[in-house]
SEGU-364088 format. One record per atom (N, C-alpha, C): x, y, z; residue in three letters. Coordinates in steps of 0.05 Angstrom, whole numbers, plus 5000, padded with zeros to 4 digits. Example, Ala and Ser with C-alpha at 12.3 -4.5 7.8 and 13.67 -1.06 7.14 Angstrom:
526448865156ala 524649105156ala 526449345156ala 525749555142ser 527349795143ser 525850015157ser 
//
This chain:
090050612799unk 090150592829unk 091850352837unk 093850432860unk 095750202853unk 094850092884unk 094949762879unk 094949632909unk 097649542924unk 096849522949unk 099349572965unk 102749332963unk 104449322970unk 106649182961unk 106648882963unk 104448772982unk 103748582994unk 102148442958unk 103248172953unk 101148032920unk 100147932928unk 098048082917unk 095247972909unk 094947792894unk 093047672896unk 091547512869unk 089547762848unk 089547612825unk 087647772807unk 085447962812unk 083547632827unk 080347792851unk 081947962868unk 083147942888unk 083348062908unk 085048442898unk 086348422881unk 086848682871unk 084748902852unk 082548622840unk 080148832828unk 078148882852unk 077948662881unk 076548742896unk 077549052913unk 080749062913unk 082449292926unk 080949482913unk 081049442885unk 081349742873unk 078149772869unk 076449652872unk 073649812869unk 073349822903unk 074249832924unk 073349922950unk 074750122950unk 077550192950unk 079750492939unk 076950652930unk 075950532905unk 074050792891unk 071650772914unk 070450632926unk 068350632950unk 069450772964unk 071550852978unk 072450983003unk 073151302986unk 073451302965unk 074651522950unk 071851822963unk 070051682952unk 066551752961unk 066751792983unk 068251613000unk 067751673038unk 069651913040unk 071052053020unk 073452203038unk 075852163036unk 076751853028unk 079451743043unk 080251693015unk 083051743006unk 084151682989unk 086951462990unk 085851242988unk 088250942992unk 090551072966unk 089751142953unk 093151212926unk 093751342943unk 093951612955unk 095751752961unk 095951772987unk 093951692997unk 094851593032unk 094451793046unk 091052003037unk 091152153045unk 087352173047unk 086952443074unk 083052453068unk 082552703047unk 080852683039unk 079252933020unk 076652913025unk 074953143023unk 072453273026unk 071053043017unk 068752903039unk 066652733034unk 065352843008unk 064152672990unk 061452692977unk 059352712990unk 057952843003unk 055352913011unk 053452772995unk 051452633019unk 049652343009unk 049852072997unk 052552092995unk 053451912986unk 053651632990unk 052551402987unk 051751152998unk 052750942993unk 053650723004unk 055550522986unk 055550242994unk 054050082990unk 054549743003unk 056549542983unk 058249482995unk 059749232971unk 059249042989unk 060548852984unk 060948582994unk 062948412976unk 064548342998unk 067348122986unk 066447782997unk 065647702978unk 064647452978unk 067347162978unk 067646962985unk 069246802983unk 069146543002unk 070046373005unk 069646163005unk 071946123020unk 072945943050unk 075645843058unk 076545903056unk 079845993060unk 082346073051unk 082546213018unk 079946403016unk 080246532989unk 081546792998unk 082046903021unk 083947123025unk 082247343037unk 079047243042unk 077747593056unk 078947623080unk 080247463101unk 081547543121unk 083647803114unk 085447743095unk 087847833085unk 086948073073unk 084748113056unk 085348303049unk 083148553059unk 082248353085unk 081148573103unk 082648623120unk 085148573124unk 087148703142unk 089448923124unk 089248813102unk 091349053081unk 089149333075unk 086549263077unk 085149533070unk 084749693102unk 085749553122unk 085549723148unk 087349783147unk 090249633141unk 092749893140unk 092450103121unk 092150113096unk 091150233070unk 089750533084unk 088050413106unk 085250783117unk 087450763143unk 088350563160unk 089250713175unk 091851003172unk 093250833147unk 096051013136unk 094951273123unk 092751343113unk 091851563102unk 090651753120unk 091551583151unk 089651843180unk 086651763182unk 085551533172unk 083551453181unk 082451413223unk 081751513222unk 081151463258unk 079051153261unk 080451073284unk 079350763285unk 077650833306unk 074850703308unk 073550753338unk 073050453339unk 074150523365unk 073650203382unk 071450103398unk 069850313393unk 067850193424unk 067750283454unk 069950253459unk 070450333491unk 070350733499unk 071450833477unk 071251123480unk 071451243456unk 070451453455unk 070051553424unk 070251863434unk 072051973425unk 071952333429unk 071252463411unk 069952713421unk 069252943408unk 069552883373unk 067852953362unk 067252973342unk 068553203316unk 070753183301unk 071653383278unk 070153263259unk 070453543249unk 068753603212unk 070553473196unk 073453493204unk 074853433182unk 076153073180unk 074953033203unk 075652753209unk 074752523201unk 075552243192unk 074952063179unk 075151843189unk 071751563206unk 072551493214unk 072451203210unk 073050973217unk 072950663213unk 072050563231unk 070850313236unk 070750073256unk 070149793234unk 071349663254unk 070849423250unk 070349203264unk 068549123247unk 065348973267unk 065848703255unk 065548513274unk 064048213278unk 061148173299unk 059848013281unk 057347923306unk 058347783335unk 060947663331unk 060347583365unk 064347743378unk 064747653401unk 066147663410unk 068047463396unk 068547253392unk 069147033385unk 070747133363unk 068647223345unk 069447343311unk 071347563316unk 070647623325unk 072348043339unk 074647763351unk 075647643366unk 078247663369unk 079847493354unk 079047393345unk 080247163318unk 081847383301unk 080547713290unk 081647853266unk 084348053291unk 082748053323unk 085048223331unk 087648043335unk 088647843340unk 089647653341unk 092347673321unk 090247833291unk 091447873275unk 092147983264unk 091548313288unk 093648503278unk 090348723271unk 088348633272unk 085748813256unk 083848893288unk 083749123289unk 082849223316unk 080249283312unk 078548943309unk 075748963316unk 074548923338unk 071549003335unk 069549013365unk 067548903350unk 066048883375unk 063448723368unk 060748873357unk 059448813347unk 057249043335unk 056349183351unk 054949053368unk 053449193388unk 056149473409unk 057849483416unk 059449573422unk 059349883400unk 058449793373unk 058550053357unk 056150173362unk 054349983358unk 051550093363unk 050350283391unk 052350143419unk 051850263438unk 054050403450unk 054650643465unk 056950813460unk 056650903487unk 058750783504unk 058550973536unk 058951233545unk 057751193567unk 056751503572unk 059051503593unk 060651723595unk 063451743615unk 062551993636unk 063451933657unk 062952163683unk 064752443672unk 063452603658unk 065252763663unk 067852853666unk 068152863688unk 071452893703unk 072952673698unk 072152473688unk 072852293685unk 073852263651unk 072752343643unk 072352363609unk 075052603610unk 075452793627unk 077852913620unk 080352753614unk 081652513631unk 082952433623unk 083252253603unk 080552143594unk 080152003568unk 080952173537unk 079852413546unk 081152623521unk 083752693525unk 085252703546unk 087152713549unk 090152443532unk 088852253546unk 089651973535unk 089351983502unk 087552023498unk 086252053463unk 088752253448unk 089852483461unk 091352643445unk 089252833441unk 087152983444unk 084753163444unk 085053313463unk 086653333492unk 086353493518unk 088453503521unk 089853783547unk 091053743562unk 090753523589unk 093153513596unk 093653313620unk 091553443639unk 089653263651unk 087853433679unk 088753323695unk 086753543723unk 087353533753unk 084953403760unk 084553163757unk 082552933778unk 083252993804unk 079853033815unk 080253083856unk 080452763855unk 083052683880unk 082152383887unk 084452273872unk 085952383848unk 088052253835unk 090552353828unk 092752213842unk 095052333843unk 096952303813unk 098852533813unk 100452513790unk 101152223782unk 101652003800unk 104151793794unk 101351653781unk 098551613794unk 096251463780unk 095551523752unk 096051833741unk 096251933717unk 098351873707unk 099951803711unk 101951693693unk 103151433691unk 100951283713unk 100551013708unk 099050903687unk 096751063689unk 094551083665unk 095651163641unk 097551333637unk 098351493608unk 100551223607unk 102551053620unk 104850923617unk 101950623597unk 100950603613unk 097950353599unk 097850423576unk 096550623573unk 096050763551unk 098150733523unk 100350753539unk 102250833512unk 102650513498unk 102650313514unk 103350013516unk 100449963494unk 097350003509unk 095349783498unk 092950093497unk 092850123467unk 091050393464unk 087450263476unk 088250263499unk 084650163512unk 084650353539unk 081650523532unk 082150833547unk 080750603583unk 079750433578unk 077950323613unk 079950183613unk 082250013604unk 084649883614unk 085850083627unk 086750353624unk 089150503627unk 087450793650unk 084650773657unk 083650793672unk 083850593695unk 083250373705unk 084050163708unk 086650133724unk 088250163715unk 090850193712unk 092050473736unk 090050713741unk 090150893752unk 088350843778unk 087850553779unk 085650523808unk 082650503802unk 081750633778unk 077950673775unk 077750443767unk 074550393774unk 073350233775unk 071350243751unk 069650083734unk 068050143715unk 065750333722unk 065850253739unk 062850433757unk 063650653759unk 066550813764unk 066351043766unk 066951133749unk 067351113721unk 067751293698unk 066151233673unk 063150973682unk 062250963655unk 059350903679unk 057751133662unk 055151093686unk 052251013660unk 053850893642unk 050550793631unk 052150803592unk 050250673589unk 050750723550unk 047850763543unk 048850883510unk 046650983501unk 046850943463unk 044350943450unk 044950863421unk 046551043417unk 047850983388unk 050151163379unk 047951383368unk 048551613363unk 047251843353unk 048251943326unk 051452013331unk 052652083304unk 052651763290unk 053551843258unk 053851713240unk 057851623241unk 058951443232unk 061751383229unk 061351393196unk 064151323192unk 065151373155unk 064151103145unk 066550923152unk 066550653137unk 066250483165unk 065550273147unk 064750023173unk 066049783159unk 067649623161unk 068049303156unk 067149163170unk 065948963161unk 064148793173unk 064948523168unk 065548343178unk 067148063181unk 064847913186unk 065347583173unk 062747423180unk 059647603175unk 059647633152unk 056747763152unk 054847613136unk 055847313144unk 054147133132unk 052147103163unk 053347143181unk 050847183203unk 049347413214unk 048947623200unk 048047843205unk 044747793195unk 043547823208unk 040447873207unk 040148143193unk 036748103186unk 035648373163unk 036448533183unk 035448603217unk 035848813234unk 038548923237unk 039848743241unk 042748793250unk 043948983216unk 042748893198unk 044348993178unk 042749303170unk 040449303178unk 040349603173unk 040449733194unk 041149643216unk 042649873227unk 045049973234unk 046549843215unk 048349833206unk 048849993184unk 047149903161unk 047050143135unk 046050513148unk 043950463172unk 044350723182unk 046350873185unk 048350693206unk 051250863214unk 053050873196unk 053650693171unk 055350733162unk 055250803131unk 054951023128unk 054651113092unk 055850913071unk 058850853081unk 060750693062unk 060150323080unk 059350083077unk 059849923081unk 060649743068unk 062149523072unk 063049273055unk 063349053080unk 061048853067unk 061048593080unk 062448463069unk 063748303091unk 065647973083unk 064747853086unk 064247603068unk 062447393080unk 063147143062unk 062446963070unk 063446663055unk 059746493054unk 059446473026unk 055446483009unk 055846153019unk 057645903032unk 057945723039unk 057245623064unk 057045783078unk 056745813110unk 052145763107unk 052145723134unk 049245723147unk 047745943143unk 045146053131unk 045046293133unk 043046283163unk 042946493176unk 040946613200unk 038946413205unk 038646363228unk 036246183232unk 033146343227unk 031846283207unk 029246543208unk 029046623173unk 031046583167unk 031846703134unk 031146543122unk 030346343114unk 029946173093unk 031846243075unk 034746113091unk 037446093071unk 037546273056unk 037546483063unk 038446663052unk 040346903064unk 041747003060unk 044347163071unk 043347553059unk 044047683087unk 043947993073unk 044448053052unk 047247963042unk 048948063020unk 047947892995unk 045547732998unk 044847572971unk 042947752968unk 041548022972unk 039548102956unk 041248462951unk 044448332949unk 045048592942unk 045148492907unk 046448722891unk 046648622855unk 048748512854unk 049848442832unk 052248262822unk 053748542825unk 053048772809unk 056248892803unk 057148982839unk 054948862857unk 055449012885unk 058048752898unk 057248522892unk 058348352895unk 062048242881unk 063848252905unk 066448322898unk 067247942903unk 067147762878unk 067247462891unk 070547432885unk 071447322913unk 074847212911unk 074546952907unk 076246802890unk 076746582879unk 079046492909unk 078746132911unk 080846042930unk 083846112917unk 085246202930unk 087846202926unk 089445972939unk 091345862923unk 092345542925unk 094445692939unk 096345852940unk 098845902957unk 098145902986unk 095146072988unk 094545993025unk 093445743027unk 092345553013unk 091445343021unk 092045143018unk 095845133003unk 096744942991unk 097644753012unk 096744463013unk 097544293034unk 096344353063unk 093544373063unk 092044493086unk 089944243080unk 090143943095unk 087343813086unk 085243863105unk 084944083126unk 082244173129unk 081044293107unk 082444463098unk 081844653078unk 080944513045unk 082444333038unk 081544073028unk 079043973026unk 078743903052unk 076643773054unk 074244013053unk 074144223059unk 072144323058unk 070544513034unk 073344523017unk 072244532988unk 071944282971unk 072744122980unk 071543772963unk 068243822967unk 067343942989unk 064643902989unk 062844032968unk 063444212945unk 062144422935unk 062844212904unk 063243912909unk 062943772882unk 060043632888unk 057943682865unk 055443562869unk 056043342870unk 057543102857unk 057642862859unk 058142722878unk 058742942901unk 059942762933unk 058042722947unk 057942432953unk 055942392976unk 057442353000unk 055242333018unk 056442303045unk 058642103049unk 058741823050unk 060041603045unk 062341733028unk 062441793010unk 064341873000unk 067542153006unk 065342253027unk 066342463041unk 068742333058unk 065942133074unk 067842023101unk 070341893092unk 070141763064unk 072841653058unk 074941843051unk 074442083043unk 077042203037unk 077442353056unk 075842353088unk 076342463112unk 078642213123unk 077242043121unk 080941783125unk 082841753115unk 081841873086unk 085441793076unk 086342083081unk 084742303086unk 087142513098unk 088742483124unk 085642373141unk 087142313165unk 089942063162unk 089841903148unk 092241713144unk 094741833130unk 094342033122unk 097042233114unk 097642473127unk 095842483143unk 097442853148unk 096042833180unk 097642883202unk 096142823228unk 094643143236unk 094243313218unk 091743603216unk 088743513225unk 088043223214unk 086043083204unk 086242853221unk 084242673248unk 084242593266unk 081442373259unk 081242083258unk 079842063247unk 078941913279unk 076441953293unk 076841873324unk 075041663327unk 074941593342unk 073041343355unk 071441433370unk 071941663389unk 070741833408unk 071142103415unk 069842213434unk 069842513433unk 071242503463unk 073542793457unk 075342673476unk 074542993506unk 073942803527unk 072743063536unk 073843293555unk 077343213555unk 078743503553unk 078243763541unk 077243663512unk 078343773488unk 075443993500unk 073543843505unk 069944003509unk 069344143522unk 072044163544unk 071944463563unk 072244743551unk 073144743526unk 074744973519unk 073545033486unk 073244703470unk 073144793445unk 071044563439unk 067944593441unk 066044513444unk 065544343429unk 064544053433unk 063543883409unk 062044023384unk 061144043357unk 060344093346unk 058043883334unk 055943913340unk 052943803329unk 050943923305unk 049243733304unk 047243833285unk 044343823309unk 044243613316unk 041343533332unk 042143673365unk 039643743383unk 038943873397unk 039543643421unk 038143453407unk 039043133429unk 042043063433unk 042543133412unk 046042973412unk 047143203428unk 046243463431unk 047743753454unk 047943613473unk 045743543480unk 044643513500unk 045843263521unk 046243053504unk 046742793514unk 050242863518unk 051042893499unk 054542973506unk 054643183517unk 053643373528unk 053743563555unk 053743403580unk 050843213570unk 051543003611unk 052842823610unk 054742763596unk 056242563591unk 059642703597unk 059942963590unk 060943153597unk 061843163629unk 059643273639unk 059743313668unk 059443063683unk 058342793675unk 058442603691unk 062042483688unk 063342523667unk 065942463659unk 068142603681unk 066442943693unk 068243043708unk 067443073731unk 065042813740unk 064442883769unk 062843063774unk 062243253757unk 060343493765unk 057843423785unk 057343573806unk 053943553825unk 052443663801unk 049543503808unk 047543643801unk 046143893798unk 047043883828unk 046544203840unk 047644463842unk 050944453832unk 052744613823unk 053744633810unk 055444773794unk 057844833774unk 059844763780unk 062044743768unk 065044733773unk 067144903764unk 068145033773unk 070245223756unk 071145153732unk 071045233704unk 071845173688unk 070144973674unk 067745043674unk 065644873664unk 064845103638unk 064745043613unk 063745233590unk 060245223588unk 059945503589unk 057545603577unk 056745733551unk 054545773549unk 053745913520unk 051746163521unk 051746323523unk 050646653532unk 047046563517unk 045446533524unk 042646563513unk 041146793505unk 042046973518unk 039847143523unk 040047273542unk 038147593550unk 037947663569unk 036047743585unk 034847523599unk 032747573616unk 031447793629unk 031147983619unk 028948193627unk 027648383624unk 025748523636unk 023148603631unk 023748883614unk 022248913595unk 022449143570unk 022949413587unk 022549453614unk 023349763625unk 026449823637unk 027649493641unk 030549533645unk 032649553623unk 030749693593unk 032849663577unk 036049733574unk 036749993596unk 038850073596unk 040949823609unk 039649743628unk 041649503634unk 041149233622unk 039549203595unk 039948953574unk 042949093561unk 042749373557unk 044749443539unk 048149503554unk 047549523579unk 049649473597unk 051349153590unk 049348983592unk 049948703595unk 051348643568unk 050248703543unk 051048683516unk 053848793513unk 054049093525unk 055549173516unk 058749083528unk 058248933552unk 061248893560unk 060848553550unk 059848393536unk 059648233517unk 058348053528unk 056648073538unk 054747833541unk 052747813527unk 052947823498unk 050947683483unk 050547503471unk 047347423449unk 047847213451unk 048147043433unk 049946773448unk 050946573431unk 054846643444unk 055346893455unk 056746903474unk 057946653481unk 060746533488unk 062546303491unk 063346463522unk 063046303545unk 063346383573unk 064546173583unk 066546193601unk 067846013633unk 066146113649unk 065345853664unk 063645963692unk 067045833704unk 067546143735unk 069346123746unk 069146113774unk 065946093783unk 065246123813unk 063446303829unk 062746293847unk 060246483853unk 061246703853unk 059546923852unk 060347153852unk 060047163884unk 060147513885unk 060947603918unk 057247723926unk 055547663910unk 052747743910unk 051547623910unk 048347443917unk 047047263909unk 046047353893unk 045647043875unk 045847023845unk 047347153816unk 049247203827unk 051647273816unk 053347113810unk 054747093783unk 057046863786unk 059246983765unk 061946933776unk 063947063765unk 064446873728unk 064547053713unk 064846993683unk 067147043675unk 068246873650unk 070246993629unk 068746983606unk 068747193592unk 067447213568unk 069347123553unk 069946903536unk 072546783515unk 071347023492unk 073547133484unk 074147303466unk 074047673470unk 073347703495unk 072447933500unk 075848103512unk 075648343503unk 077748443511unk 077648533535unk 076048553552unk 076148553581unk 074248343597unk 075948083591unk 073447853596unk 072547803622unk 073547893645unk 072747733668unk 070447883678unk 068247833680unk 066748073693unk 064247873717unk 063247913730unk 061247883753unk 058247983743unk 056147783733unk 053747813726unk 051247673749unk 049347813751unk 047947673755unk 046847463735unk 046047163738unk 046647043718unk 043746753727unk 042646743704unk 041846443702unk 042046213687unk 043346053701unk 043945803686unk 043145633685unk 042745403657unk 040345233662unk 042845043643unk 042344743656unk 043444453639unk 040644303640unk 040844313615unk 038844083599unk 038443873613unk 037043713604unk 037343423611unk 036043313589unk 036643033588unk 035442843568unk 031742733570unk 030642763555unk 028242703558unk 025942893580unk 027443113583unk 026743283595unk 025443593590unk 022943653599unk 022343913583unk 023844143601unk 023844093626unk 024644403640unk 026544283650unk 029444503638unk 031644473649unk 032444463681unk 034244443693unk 035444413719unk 037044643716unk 036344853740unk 038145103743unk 039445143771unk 041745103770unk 043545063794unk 043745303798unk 043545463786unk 046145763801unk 042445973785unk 041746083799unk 039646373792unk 039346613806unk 039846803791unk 038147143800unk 034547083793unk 033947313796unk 031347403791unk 031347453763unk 033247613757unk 033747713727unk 036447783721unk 037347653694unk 039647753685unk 040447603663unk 043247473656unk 044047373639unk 043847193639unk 042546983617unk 041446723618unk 043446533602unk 043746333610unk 046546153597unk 044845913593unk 046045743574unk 046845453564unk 049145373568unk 048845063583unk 052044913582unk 053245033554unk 056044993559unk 057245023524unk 059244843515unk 058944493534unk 060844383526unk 060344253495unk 057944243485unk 057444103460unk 055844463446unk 055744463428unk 054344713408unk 052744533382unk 051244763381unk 049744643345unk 052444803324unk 052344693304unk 054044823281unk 052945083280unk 049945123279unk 048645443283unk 050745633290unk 051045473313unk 051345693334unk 054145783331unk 056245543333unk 058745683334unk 059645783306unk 058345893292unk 059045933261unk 059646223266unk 061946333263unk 063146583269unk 066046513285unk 066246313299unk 068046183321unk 070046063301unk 071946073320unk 073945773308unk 075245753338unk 077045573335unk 079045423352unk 081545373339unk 082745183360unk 085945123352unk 084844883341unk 083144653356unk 082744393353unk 079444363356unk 078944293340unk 075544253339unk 075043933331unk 072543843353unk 071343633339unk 068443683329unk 068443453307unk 065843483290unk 064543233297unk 062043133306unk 060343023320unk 058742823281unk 060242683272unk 059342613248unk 057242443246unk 056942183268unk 053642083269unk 050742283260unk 051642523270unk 048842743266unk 048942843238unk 051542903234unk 051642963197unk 050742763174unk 051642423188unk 049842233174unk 047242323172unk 046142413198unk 043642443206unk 041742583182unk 044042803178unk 042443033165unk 042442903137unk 044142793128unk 044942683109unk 042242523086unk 041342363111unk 039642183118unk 036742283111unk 036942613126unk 033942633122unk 033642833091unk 034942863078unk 034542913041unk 034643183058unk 034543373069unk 033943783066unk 035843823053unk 034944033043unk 037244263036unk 037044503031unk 039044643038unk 038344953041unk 038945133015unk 037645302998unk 038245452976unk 039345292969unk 037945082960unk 039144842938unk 041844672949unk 042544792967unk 044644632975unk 044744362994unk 045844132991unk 044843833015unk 045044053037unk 043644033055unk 044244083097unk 046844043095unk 046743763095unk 049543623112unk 052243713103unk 051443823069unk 054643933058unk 054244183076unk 052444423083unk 053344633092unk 053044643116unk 053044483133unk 053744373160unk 056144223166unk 057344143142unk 059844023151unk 061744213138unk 060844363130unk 063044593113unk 064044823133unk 061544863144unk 061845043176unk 063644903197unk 063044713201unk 063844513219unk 066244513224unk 067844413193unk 070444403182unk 072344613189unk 071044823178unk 071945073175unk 072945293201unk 071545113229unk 071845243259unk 074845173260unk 075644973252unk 078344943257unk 081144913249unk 082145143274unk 084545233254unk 086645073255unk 087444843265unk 089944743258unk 089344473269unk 086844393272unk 086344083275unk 083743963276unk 082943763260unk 079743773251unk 079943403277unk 078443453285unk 076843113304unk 074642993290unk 074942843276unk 071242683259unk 070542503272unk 068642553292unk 069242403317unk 066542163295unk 066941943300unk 064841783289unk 063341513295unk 063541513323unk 063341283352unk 061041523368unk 059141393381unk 057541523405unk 058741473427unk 061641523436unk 063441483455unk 065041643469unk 064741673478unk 065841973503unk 069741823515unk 071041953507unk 073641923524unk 073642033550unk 075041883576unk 074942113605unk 075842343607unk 076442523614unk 079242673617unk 081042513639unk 083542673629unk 085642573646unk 086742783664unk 085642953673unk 086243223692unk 083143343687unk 083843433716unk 081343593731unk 080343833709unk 077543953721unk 076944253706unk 079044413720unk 079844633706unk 081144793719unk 081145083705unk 081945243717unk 081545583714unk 083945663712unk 086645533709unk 089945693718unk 089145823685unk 087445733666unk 089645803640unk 087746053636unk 086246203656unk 084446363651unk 084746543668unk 086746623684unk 087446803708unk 089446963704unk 087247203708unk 087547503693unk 086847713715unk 087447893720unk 086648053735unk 083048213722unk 081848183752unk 078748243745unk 078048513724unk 075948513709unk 075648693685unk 075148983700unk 076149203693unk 075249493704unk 072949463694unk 071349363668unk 067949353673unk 066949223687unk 067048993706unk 065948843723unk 063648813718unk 061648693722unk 059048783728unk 058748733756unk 056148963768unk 055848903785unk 057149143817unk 057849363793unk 059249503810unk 056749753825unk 057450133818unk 055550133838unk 054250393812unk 054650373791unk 053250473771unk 049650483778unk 048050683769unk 045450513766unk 044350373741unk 045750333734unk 046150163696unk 047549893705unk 049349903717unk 050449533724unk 048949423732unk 049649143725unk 048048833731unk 048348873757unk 049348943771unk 048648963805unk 046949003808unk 045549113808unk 042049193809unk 039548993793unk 041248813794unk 039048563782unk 039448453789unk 040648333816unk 040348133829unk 037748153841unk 
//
């Protein structure tokens, strides 16, 4: 079985060729670039294990050309048509928003789990032109929509394959062509799964439900789940299930983030010893930033990184007192962090409304201003492919020495937020940036207090995560010192025309109805 023109490394072509024989089982044949008759019952978990710049990015984008070139059908989430016998299909899944746009970015047309999990329900008459758009229908006659709007929608269409963009695009509104979601029912072929070092026991079998054929990516270096006792899904699969990629030196050659974050996986490094070869990178290669303080431009957009709950906390009001913020309000362009979704177990259809146009949680948000509702406030979901949307929303900033937060902006019920100018390493582990700082007093911290997880120090797999958020510039910030900014909050670099999902529209499933 031959792998594609693109060289491999050794791992990465025995990992090709035993998923070829995994997909062979699904139907899809990568040699000849073609589908054949499923195996009936047929069941399959791998997992491509690796570490940093060992190549699972890469060669989870050569195995999506690989099913796409053989007629594999991609489902995205947003619309899914009619169902053939003979048809064969893919998605590809990350846990957050964040994760999902980092691989599209790169050419790999993922969505977010929950998006697979939950599958909208389309009006009808409305759904004609979605099969239409799809290549499944003739062109229809919508009452209410003229030729030039259908071929505004079909001109969208041909540009950016997203069926509620190119709806959208024809005048509708989310409200009028998606009146609710519902669990998926059918089964899909194959599933790729990115970052599945944060997938929980739940999330992963229902996952093994939908997808007969799966293969997790995941890097056994990373944090596992808060709740797991360090332990990762894919560690209680077997060895022969387990596909491990070795670092490859041609992607990582002369990369001292990358450097630095496999130096950590030598037992003999201690902390102290870390920080010194975090300076002499920083004194040779300006990738590597060795700071005095945390600079608080940088914390609007690409969040301090912590270990302690206190240290969030204290550089969030250090944050907002830096930019003037009231007590009592927000400011445009102030970052949040999605918590949760506040409400009662009978409104489940609109928890799954809220999820599904991406407000879940751990969720990376711009607050951009009140909404046009009370208790409503206009959002950008960072990473979401239709980010701007209108939630009813509660927001709460911490405070220091404080048990009950301060909530400036509240509904009754809806989507519950955290400031998001500082994060725990927890949390943003799936994320990256262009420029990240790492909050190192707290890593002493952990350092300090002897834990460790599956045998491993804390502090090495807290600063390995840490490290690893950033893609082309690491901050070790190592002073309890806050820099000012030097320009206002602002919203220009986030102005986009409003999402056709909105929330808040006149669905009986939208967050409008939770105010």
């Amino acid at each position: 079985m031959q792998a594609p023109a693109l060289t491999f490394s050794d791992d990465q072509a025995e990992a090709y060729d035993r998923l070829a024989a995994a997909f062979l089982g699904a139907g899809i044949d990568l040699a000849e670039g073609a589908l054949t008759p499923m195996a009936e019952g047929r069941s399959s978990v791998l997992a491509v294990l690796g570490k940093a710049g060992s190549g699972k990015t890469m060669l989870l984008a050569e195995l999506f050309q690989g099913l796409k070139a053989a007629g594999v059908e991609v489902i995205s989430g947003d619309y899914e048509g009619r169902r053939r016998k003979d048809r064969r299909t893919l998605a590809i899944l990350a846990p957050t928003n964040k994760a999902a746009s980092v691989l599209r970015l790169r050419g790999v047309p993922a969505t977010t789990i929950h998006r697979i999990l939950y599958t909208p329900v389309y009006d009808p008459e409305y759904e004609k032109i979605a099969e239409w758009l799809a290549g499944t229908g003739s062109r229809p006659s919508v009452e209410g929509l003229t030729d030039l709007a259908l071929d505004r929608a079909h001109a969208f269409y041909s540009q950016v394959a997203s069926i509620p963009g190119a709806l959208a695009a024809a005048g509708l509104k989310g409200s009028d062509f998606i009146k609710g979601w519902k669990r998926r029912e059918e089964p899909l072929d194959v599933g790729l799964v990115d970052e599945s070092s944060m997938l929980d026991e739940r999330q992963f079998e229902d996952l093994h439900e939908i997808f007969p054929t799966l293969v997790l990516f995941g890097d056994p270096a990373q944090l596992a789940p808060v709740g797991q006792s360090g332990q990762m899904v894919f560690d209680r699969l077997s060895e022969g299930r387990k596909l491990i990629l070795h670092r490859i030196h041609r992607q990582a050659e002369d990369n001292p983030i990358l450097d630095l974050a496999h130096a950590l996986g030598d037992d003999r490094l201690g902390f102290q010893d870390f920080e010194a070869l975090v300076q002499e990178k920083a004194r040779a290669d300006d990738r590597v930033v060795w700071a005095e303080r945390v600079e608080a431009g940088l914390m609007a957009r690409s969040p301090v990184l912590v270990w302690r709950n206190a240290t969030r906390v204290r550089l969030i009001q250090a944050f907002r007192a830096a930019y003037g913020a009231p007590e009592d309000a927000l400011l445009p362009g102030e970052p949040l962090i999605c918590d949760g979704i506040e409400l009662p177990l009978k409104h489940r259809k609109k928890r799954i409304d809220l999820e599904a146009r991406g407000l879940i949680k751990g969720a990376q948000v711009i607050y951009l201003g009140e909404g046009n509702r009370d208790g409503f406030a206009r959002l950008h979901v960072v990473g979401a492919e239709e980010p701007q949307v209108s939630a009813a929303s509660i927001i709460k900033i911490e405070k220091p020495d404080e048990e009950e937060p301060f909530i400036p902006h509240a509904a009754r019920m809806g989507a519950a937020f955290l400031h998001g100018a500082a994060v725990t390493i927890h949390k943003a582990q799936g994320s990256q940036w262009e420029e990240v700082q790492v909050f190192a007093p707290d890593l002493y911290a952990a350092a300090q207090s002897g834990r460790s997880e599956a045998g491993v120090p804390l502090w090495k797999r807290l600063a390995y995560v840490a490290i690893t958020r950033a893609q082309t510039r690491l901050r070790w910030v190592v002073r309890n010192r806050l820099a000012r900014p030097e320009v206002p909050l602002s919203i220009e670099d986030l102005k986009r025309q409003p999402s056709p999902l909105a929330l808040g529209g006149t669905s009986p499933s939208a967050a409008g109805d939770l105010g």
